[in-house]
N, C-alpha and C positions, 0 to 999 in steps of 0.2 A: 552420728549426729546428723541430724535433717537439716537442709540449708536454710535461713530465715526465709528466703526470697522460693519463691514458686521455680519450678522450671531447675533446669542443670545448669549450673554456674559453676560449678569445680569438675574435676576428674579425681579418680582417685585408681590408685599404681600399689601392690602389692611389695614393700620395701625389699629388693637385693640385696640390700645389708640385714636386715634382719626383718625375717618372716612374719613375724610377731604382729609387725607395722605396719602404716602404709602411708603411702607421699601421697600428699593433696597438694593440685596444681588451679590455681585459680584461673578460670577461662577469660578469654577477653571481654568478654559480656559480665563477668563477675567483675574485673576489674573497675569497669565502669561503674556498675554499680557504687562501689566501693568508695569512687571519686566521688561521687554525687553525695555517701552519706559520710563523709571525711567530717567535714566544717562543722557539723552537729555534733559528730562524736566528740573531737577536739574540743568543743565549746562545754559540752556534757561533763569532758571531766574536769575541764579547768573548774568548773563551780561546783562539785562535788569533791575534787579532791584538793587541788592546788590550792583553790581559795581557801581552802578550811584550815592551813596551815601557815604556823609561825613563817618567820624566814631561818630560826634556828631550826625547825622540822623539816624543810625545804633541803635546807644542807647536809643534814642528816639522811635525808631520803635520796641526794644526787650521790653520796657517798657510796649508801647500799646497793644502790643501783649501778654504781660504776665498778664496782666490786663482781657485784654478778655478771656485767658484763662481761668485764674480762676472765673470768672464768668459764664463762661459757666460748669465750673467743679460743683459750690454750685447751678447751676440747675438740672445740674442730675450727680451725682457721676459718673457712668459707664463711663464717657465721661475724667474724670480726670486719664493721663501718666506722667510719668515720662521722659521726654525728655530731661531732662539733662544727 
C-alpha cells in the first residue's frame, strides 16, 4: 500500500515470525505527521460515527469493542493498554 504522504514515512522489515508478513515502523517524520492530522481525524469520526448513535448503541458498541479487545490482548500480551 502506497503511503498517503509523498516521500518515506514508514520502513518496512520482512516479519521473523512469519514470512508471509512484514513490520511497518512508522519514522519520526511520519509520526509527526501523524500528530498534525490527529485532531481532524478524531473530530471526522466523532461526527460520522459517534454522533450518529443512540447512548444504547454507544454501549453496545463499548461492549464489542472491549470484547475484541481483550481477545486480541490473550493473543499476544504486548498488544494489551490500559486505555481507561
Amino acid at each position: 500500500m502506497r503511503s498517503p504522504w509523498p516521500g518515506s514515512r514508514r520502513r518496512t522489515e520482512r516479519s521473523q515470525a512469519d514470512q508471509r508478513g512484514a513490520v511497518v515502523t512508522i519514522t519520526s517524520e511520519g509520526r509527526q505527521l501523524m500528530a498534525v492530522a490527529a485532531p481532524q481525524h478524531v473530530a471526522d469520526v466523532q461526527e460520522a460515527v459517534i454522533d450518529q448513535l443512540t447512548p444504547a448503541e454507544l454501549r453496545t458498541l463499548t461492549k464489542i469493542t472491549d470484547k475484541v479487545r481483550r481477545r486480541l490482548a490473550a493473543l499476544d500480551p504486548e498488544l494489551e493498554t490500559d486505555t481507561q
